[in-house]
TIDO-414698 format. One record per residue: residue number from 1; chain; x, y, z of N, C-alpha, C in turn. Coordinates in Angstrom, 3 decimals. Each point is the difference from the previous one (the first is absolute). Example, Ala and Ser with C-alpha at 12.3 -4.5 7.8 and 13.67 -1.06 7.14 Angstrom:
BEGIN
{1 'A' {13.190 -5.690 7.800} {-0.890 1.190 0.000} {0.900 1.200 0.000}} {2 'A' {-0.350 1.050 -0.720} {0.820 1.190 0.060} {-0.770 1.090 0.730}} 
REM end
This chain:
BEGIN
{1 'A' {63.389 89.134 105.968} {-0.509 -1.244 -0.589} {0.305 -0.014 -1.496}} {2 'A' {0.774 -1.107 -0.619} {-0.032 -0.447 -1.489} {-1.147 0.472 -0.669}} {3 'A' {-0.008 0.160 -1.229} {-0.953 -0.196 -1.041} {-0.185 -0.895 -0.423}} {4 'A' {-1.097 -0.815 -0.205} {0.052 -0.813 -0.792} {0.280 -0.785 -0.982}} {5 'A' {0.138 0.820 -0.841} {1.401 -0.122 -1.016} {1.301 -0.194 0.195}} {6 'A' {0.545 0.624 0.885} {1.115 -0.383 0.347} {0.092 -1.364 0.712}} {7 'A' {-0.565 -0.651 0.228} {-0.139 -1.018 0.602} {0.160 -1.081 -0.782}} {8 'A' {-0.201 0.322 -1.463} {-0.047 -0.881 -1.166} {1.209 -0.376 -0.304}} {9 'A' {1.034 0.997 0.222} {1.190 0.059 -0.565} {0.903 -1.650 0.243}} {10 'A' {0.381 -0.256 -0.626} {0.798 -1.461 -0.291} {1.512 0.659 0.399}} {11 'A' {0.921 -1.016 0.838} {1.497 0.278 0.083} {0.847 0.977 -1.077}} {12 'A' {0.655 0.908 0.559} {0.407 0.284 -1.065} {-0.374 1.123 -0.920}} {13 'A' {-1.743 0.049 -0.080} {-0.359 1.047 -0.994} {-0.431 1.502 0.827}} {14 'A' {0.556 0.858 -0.872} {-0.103 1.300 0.602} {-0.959 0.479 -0.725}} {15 'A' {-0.313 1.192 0.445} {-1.355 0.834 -0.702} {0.835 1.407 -0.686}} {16 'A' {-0.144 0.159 -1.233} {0.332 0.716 -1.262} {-0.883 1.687 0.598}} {17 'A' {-1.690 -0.569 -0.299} {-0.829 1.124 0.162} {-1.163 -0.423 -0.228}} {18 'A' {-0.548 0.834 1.476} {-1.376 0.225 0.174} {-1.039 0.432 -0.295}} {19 'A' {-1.444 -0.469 -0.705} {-0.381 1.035 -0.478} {-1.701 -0.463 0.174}} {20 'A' {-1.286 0.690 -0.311} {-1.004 0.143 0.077} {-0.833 0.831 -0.802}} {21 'A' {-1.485 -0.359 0.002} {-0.562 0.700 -1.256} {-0.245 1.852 0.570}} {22 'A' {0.151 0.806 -1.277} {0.112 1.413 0.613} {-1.093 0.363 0.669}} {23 'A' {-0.055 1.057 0.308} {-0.949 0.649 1.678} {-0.720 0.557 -0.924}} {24 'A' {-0.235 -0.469 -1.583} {-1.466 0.761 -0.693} {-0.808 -1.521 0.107}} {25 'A' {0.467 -1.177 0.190} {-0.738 -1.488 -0.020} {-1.072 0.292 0.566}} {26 'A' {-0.243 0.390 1.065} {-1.052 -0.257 0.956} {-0.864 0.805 -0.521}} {27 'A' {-0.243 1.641 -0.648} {-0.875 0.769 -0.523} {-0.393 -0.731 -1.073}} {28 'A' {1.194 -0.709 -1.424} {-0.565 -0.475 -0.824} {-0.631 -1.041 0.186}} {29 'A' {0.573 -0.752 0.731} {-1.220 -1.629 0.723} {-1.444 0.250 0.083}} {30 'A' {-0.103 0.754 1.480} {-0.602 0.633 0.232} {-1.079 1.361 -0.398}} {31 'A' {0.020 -0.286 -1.415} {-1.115 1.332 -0.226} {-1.091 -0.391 -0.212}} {32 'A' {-0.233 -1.042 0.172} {-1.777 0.057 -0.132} {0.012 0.096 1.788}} {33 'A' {0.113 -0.368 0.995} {0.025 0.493 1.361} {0.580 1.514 -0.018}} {34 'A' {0.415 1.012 -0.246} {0.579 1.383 -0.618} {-1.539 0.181 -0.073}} {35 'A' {-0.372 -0.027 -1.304} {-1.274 0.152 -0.462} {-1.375 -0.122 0.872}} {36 'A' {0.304 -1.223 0.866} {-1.432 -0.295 0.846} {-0.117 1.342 1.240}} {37 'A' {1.736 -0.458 0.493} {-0.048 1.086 0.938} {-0.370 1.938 -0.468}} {38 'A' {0.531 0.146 -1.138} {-0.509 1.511 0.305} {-1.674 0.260 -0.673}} {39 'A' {-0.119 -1.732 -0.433} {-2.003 0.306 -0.400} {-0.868 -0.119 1.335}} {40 'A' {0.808 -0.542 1.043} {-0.779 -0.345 1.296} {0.239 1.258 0.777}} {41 'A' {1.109 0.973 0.412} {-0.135 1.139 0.058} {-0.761 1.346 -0.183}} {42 'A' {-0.426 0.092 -1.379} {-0.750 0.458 -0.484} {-1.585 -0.644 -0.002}} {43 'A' {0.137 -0.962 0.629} {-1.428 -0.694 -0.052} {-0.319 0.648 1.588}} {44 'A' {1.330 -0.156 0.649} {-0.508 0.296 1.194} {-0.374 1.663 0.627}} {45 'A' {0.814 0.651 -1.222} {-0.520 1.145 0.354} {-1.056 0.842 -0.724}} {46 'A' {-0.557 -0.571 -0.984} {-0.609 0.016 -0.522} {-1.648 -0.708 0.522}} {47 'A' {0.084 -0.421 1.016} {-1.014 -0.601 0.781} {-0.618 1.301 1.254}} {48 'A' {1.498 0.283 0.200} {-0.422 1.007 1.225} {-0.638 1.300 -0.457}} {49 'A' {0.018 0.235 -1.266} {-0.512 1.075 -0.416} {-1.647 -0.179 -0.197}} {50 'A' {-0.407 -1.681 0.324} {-1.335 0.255 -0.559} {-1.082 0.027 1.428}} {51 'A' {-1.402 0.276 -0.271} {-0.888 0.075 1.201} {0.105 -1.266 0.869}} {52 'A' {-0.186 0.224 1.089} {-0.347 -1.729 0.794} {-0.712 -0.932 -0.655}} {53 'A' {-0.150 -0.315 0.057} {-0.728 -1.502 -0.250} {0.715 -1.212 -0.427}} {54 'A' {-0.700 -1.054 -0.577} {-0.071 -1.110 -0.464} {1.399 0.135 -1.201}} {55 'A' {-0.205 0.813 -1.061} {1.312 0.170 -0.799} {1.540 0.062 0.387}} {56 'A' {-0.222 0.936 0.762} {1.180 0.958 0.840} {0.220 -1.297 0.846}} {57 'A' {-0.340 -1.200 0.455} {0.797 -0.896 1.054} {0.268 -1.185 -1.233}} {58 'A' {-0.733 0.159 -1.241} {0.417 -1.416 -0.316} {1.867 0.337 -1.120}} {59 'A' {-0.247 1.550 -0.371} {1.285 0.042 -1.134} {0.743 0.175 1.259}} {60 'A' {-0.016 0.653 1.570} {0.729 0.375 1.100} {0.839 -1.904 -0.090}} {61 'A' {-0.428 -0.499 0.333} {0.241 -1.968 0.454} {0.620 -0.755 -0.873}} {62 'A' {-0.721 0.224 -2.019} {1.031 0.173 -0.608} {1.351 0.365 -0.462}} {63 'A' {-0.163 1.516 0.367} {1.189 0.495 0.117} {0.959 -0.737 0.896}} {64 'A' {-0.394 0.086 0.901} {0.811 -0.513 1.353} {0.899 -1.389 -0.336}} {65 'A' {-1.110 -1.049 -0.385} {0.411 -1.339 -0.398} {0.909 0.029 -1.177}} {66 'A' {-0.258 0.827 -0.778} {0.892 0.181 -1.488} {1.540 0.745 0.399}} {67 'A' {-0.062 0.945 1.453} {1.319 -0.018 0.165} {0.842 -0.232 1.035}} {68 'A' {-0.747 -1.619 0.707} {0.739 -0.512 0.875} {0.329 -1.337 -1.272}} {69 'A' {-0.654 -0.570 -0.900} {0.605 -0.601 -0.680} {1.001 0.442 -1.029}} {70 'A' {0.208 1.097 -0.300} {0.950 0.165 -0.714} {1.641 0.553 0.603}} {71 'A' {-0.840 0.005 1.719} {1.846 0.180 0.830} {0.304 -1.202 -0.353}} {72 'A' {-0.708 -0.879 0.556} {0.192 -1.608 -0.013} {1.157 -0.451 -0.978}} {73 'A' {-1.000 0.451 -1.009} {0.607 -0.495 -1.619} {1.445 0.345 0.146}} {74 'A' {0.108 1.781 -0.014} {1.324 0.976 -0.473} {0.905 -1.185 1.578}} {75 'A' {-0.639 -0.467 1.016} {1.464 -0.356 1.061} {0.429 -1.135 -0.567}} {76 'A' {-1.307 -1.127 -0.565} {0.662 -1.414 -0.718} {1.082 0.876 -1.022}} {77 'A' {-0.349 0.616 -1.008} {0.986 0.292 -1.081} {1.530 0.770 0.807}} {78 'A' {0.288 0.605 1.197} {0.892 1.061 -0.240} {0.789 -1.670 1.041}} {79 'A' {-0.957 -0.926 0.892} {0.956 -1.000 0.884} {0.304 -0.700 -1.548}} {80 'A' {-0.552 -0.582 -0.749} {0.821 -0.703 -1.285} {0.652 0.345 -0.471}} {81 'A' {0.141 1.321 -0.424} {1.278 1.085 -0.430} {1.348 -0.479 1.163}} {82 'A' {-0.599 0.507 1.177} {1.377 -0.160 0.493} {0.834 -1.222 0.282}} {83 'A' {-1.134 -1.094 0.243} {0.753 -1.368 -0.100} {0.970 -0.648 -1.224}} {84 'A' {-0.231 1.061 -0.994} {0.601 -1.028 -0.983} {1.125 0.845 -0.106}} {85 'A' {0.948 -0.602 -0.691} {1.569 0.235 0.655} {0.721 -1.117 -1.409}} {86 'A' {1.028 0.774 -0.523} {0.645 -0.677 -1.111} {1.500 0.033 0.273}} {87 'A' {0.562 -0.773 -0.144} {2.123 -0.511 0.424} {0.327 -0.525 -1.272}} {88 'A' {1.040 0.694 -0.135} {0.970 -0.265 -1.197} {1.134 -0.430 0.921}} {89 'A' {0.363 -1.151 0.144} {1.394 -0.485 0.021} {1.075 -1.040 -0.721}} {90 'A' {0.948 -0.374 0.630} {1.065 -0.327 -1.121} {-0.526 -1.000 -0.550}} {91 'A' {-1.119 -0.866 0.288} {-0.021 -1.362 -0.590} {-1.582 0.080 -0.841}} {92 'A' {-1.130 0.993 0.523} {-1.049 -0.062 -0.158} {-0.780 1.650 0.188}} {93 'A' {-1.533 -0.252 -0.575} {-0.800 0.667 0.335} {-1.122 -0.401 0.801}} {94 'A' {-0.112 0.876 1.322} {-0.966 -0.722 0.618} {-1.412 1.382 -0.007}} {95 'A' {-1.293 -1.039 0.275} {-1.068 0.544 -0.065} {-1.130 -0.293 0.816}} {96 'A' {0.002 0.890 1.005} {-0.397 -0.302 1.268} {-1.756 0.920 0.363}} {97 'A' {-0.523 -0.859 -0.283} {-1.266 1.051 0.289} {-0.977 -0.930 1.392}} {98 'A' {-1.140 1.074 0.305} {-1.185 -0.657 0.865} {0.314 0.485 1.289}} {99 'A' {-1.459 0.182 0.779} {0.142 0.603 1.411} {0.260 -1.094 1.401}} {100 'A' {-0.924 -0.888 -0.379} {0.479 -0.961 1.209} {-0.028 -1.144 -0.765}} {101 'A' {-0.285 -0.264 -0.841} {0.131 -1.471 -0.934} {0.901 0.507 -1.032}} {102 'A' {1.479 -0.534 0.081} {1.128 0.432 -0.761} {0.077 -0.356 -1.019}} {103 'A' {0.503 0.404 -1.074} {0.319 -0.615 -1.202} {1.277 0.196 -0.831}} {104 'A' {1.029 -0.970 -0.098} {1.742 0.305 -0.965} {-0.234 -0.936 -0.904}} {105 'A' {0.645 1.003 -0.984} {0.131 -0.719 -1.097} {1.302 1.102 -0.683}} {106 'A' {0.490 -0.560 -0.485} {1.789 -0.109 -0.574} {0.392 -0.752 -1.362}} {107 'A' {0.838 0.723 -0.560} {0.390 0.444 -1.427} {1.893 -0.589 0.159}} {108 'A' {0.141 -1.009 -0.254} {1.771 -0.393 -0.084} {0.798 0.887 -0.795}} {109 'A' {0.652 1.047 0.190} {0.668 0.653 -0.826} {0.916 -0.930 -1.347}} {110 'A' {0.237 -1.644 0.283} {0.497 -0.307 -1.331} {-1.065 -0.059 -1.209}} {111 'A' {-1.194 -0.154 0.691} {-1.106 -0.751 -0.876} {-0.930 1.179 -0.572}} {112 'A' {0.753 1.317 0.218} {-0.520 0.848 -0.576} {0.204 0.628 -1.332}} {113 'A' {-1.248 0.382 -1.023} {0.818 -0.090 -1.182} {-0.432 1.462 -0.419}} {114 'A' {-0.746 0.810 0.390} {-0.476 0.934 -0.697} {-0.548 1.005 1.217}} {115 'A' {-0.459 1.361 -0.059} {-0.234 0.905 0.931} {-0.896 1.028 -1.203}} {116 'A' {-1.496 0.291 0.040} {-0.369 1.126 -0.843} {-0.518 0.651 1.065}} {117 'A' {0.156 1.447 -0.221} {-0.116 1.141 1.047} {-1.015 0.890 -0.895}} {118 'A' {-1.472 0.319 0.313} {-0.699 0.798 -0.133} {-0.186 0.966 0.673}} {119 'A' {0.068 1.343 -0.627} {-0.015 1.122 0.682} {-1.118 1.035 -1.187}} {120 'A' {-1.303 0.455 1.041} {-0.833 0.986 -0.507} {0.848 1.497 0.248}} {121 'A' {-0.509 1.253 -0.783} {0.163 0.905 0.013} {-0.256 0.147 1.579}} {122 'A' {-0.845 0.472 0.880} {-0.270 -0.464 1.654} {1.405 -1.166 0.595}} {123 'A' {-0.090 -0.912 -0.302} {1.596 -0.797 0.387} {1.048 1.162 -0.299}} {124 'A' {0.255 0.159 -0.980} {1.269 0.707 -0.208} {0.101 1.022 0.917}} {125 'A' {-1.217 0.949 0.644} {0.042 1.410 0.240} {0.353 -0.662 1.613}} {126 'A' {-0.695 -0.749 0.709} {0.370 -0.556 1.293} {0.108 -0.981 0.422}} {127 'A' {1.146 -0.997 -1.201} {1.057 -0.531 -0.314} {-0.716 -1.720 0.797}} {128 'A' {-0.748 -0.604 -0.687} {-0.731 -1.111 0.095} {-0.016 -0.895 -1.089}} {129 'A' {-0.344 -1.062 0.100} {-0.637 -0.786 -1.667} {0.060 -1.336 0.669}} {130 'A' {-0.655 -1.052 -1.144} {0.034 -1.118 -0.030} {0.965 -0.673 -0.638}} {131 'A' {0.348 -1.192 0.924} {1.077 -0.520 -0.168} {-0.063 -1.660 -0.123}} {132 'A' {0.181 -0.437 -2.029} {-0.169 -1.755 0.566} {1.179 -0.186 -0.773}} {133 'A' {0.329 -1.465 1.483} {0.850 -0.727 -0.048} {0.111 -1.419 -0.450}} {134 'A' {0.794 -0.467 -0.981} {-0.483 -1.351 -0.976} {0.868 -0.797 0.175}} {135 'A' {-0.032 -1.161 0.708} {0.455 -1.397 0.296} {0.324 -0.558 -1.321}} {136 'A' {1.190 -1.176 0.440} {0.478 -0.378 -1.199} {-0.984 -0.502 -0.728}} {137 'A' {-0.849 -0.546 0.552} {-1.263 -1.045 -0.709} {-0.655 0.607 -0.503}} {138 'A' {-0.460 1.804 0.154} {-0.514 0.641 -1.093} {-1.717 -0.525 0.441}} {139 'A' {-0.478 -0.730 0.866} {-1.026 0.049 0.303} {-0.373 0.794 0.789}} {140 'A' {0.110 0.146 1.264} {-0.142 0.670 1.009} {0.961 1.264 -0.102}} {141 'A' {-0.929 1.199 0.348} {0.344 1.270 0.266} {-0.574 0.764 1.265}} {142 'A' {1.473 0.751 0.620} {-0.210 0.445 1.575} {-0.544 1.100 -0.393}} {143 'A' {-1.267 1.129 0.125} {-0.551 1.265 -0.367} {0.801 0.516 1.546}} {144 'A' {0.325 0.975 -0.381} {0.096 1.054 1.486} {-0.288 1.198 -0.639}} {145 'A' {-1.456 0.472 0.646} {-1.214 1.255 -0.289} {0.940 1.257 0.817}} {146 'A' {-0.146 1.453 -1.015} {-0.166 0.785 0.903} {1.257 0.367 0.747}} {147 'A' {1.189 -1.245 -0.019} {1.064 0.229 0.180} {1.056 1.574 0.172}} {148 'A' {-0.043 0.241 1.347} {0.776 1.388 0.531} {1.363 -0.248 -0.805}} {149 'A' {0.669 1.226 -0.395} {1.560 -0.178 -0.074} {0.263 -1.365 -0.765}} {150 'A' {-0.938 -0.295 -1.575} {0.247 -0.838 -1.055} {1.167 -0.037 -0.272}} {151 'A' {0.785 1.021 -1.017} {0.749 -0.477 -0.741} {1.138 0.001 0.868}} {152 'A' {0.552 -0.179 1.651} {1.164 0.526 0.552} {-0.447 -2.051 0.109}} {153 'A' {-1.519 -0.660 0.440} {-0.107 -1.221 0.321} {0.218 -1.143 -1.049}} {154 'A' {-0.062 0.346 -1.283} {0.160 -0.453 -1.260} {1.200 -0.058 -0.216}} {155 'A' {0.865 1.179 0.520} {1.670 0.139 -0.655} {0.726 -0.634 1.477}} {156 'A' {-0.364 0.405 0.752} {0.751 -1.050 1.578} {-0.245 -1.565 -0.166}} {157 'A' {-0.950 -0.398 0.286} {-0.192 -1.445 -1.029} {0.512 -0.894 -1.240}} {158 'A' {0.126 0.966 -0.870} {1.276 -0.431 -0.932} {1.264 0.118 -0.054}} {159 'A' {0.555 0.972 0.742} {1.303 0.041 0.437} {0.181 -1.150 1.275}} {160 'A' {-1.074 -0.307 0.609} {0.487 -1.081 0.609} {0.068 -1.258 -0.528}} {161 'A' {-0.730 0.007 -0.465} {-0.128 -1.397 -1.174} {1.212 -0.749 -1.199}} {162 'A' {0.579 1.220 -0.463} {1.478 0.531 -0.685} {0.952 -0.518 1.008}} {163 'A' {-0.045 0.467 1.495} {1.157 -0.558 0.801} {0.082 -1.285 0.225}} {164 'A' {-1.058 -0.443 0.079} {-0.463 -1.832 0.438} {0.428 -0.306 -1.277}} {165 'A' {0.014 0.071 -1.107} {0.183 -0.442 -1.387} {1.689 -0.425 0.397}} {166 'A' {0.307 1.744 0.092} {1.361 -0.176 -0.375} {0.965 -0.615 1.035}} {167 'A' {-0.626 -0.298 1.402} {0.375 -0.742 0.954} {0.399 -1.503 -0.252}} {168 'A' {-1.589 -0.330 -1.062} {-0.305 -1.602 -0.097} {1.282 -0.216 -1.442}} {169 'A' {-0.053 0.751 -0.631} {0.934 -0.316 -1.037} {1.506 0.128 0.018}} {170 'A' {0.096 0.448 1.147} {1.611 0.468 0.866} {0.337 -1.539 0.230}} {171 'A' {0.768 -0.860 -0.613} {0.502 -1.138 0.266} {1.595 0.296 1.018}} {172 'A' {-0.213 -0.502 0.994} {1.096 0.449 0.883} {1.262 -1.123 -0.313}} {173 'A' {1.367 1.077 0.467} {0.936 -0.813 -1.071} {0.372 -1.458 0.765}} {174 'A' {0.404 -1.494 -0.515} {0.278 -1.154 1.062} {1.175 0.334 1.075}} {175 'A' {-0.666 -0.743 1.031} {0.965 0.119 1.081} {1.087 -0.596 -0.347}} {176 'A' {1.326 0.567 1.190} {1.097 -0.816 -0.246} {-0.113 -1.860 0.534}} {177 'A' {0.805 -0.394 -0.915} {-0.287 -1.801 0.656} {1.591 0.157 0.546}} {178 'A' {-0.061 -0.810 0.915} {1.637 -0.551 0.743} {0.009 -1.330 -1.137}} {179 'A' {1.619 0.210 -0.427} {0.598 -1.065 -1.158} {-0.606 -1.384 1.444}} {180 'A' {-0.306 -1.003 -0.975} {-0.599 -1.653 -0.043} {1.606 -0.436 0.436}} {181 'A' {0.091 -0.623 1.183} {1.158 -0.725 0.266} {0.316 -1.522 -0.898}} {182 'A' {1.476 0.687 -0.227} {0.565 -1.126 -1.234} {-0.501 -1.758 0.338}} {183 'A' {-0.364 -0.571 -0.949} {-0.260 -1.704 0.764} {0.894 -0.480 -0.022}} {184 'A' {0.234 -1.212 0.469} {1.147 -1.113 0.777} {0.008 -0.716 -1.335}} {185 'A' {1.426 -0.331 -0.815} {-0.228 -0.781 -0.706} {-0.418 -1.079 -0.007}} {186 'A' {-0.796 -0.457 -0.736} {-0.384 -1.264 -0.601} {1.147 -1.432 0.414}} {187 'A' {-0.505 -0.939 0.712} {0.759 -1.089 0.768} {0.063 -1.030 -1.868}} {188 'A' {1.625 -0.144 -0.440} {-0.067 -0.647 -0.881} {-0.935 -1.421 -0.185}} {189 'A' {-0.242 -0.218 -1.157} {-0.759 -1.268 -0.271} {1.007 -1.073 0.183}} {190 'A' {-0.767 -1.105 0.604} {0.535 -1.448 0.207} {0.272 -0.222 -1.452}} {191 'A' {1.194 -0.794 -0.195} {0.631 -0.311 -1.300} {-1.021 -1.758 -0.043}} {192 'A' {-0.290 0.071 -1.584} {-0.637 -1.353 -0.118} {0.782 -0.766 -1.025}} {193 'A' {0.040 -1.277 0.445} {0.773 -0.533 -1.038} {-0.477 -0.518 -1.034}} {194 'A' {0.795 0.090 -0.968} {-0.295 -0.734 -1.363} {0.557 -0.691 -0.810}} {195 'A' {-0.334 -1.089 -1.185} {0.498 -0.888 -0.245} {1.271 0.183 -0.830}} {196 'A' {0.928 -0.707 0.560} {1.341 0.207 -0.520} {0.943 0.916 0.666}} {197 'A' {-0.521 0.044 1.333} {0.944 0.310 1.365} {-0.190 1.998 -0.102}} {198 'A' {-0.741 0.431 -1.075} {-0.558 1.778 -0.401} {-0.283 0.069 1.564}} {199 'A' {-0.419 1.364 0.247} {-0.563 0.442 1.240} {-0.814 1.284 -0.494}} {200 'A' {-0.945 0.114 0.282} {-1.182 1.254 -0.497} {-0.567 0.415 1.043}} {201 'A' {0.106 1.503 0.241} {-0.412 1.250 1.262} {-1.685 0.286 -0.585}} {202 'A' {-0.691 0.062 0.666} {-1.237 0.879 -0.144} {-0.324 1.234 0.186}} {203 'A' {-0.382 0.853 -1.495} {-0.564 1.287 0.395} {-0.736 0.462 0.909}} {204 'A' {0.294 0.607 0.739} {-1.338 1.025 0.850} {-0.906 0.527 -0.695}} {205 'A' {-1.282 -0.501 0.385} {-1.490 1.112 -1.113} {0.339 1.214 0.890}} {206 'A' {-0.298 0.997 -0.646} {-0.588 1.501 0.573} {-1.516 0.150 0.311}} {207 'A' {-0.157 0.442 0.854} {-1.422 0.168 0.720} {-0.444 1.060 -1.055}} {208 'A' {-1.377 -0.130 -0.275} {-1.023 0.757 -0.683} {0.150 1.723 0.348}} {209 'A' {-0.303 0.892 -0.584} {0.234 1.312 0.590} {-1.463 0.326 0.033}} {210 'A' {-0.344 0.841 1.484} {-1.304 0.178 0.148} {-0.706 0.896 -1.177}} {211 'A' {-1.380 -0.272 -0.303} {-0.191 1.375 -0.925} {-0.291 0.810 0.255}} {212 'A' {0.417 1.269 -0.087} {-0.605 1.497 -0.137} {-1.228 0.168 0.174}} {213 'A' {-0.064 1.036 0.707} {-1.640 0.789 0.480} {-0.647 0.198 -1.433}} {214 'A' {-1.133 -0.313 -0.160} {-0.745 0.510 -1.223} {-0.297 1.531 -0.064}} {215 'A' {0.933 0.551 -1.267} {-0.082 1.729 0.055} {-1.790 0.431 -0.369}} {216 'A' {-0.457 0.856 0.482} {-1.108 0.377 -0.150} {-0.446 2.024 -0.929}} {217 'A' {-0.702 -0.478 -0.728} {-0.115 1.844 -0.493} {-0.557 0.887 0.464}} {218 'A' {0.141 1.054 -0.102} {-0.013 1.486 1.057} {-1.682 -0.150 -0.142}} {219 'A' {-0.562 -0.528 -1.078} {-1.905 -0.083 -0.123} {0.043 -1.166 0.900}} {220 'A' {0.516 -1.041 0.348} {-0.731 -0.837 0.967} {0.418 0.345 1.679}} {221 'A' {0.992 0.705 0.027} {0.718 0.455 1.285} {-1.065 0.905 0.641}} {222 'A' {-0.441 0.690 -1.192} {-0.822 1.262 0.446} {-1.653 -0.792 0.615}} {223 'A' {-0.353 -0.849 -1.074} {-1.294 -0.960 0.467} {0.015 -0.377 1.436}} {224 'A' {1.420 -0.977 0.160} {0.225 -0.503 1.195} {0.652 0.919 1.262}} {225 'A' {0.263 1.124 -0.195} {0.249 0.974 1.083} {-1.924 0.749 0.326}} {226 'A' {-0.911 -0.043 -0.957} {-1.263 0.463 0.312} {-0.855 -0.673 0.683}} {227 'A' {0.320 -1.501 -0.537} {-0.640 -0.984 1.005} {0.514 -0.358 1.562}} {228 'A' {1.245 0.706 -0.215} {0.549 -0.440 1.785} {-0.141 1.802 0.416}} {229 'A' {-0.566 0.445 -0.433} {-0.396 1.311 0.659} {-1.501 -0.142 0.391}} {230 'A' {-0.703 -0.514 -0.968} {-1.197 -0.278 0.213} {-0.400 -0.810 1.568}} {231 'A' {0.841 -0.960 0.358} {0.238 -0.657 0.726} {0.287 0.200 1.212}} {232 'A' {0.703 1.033 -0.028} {0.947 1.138 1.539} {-1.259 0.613 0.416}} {233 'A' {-0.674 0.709 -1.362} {-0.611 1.270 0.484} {-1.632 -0.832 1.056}} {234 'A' {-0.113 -1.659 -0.537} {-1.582 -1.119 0.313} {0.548 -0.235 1.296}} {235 'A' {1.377 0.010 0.515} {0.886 -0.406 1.195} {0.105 -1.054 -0.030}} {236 'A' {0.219 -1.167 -1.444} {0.142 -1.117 0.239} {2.071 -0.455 0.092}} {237 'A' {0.648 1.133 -0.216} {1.028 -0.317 0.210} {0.428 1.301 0.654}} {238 'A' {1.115 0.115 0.630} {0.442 0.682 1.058} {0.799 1.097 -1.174}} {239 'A' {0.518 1.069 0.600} {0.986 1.176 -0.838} {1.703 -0.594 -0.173}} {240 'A' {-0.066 -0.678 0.888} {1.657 -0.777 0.022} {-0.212 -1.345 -1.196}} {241 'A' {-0.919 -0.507 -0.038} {-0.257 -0.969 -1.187} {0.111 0.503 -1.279}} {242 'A' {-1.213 1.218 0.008} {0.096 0.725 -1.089} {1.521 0.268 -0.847}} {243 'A' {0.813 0.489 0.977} {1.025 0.977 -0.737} {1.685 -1.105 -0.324}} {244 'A' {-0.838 -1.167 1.188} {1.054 -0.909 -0.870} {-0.377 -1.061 -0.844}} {245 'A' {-1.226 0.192 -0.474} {-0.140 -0.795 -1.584} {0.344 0.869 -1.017}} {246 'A' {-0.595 1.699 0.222} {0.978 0.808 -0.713} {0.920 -0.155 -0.612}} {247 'A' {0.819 0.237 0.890} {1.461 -0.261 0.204} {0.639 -1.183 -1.160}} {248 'A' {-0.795 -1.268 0.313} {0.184 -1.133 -0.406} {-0.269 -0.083 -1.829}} {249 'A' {-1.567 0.782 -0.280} {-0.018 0.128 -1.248} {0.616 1.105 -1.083}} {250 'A' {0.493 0.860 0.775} {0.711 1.093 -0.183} {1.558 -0.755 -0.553}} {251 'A' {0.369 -0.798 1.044} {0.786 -0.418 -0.649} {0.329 -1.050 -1.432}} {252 'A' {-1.213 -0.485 -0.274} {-0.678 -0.946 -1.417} {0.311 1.130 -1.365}} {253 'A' {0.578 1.363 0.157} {-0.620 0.353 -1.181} {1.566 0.379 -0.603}} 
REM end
């Protein structure tokens, strides 16, 4: 069976690299449940040591309750850990979290302008950190916590981003045209007469010449290649649409 994620994928786009938050997420999430569980442990054995009675059943029930809620807790945190799931591919970043109520959300590799990578002394030693990602608009920022195998997801991401660049700015050279078949000359003008037995031919006008495509600059090419990406990725236009307006403004510059 697919992943979910993969399911996202649009014509065309391949997956770069996979990645997810490291296998310390769930302890660090998770430590106040860490914490409950080995105080309910000790509650519980710490119960059995005392005389019967009334005491000894109520910290016994406590205990008990304090560490069936904190499996609880540690299984919500380690199933959220594993649902969430991060794709770097050629066009985007996708960000896929939630156990049965899904949630994507995605990063356009043109519209990306910036990448800061935090790494603690702990990150560095078993190679984690936080990772935000800054949209052209500079409002909105993607956080990815905790992030396994940072700086290989930071540097794969921009090297893909570099290729799409240098793809979009690759103006491909014009096709060949087949030479325009020669026209039929021009059927002479009726001779008109004039006074004093003259005779006068009429010029042919020349037809208007169409005008030229309006050339466009590599800053508005780039605008208008983000907005028809924006567009592919909402599915309001197909991948074959996409790549021949490309094409089309690619050739404007």
């Amino acid at each position: 069976m697919a992943r979910y994620a993969d399911r996202l994928l649009a014509d065309g786009e391949r997956i770069a690299l996979r990645g997810r938050q490291h296998v310390l997420a769930p302890i660090i999430d998770g430590r106040i449940a860490w914490a409950i569980l080995i105080a309910s442990i000790v509650l519980v054995f710490l119960s059995g040591q005392l005389q019967r009675g009334i005491a000894r059943d109520i910290f016994g029930w406590i205990g008990l309750a304090l560490l069936l809620g904190s499996l609880v807790w540690l299984g919500y945190v380690f199933l959220r850990w594993y649902s969430t799931e991060y794709m770097v591919t050629n066009r985007r970043v996708v960000n896929v979290s939630g156990i049965l109520n899904k949630r994507s959300a995605d990063s356009s590799l043109e519209k990306i302008n910036d990448a800061v990578l935090e790494q603690s002394i702990l990150g560095r030693m078993f190679g984690f950190g936080d990772l935000d990602i800054l949209t052209a608009n500079e409002e909105s920022v993607d956080r990815y916590r905790l992030l396994g195998q940072a700086q290989t997801f930071k540097k794969t991401m921009l090297d893909q981003k570099h290729r799409l660049e240098q793809e979009v700015f690759q103006v491909p050279a014009p096709p060949l045209r087949a030479t325009a078949p020669t026209p039929p000359p021009a059927a002479p003008a009726a001779p008109v007469g004039l006074p004093g037995g003259g005779v006068a031919v009429a010029t042919p006008t020349a037809a208007p010449a169409a005008p030229p495509a309006k050339a466009m600059t590599a800053e508005e090419i780039t605008r208008a290649l983000g907005d028809l990406a924006d567009l592919r990725d909402r599915g309001a236009i197909s991948a074959e649409e996409y790549e021949a307006k490309k094409q089309d403004l690619l050739g404007r510059l």
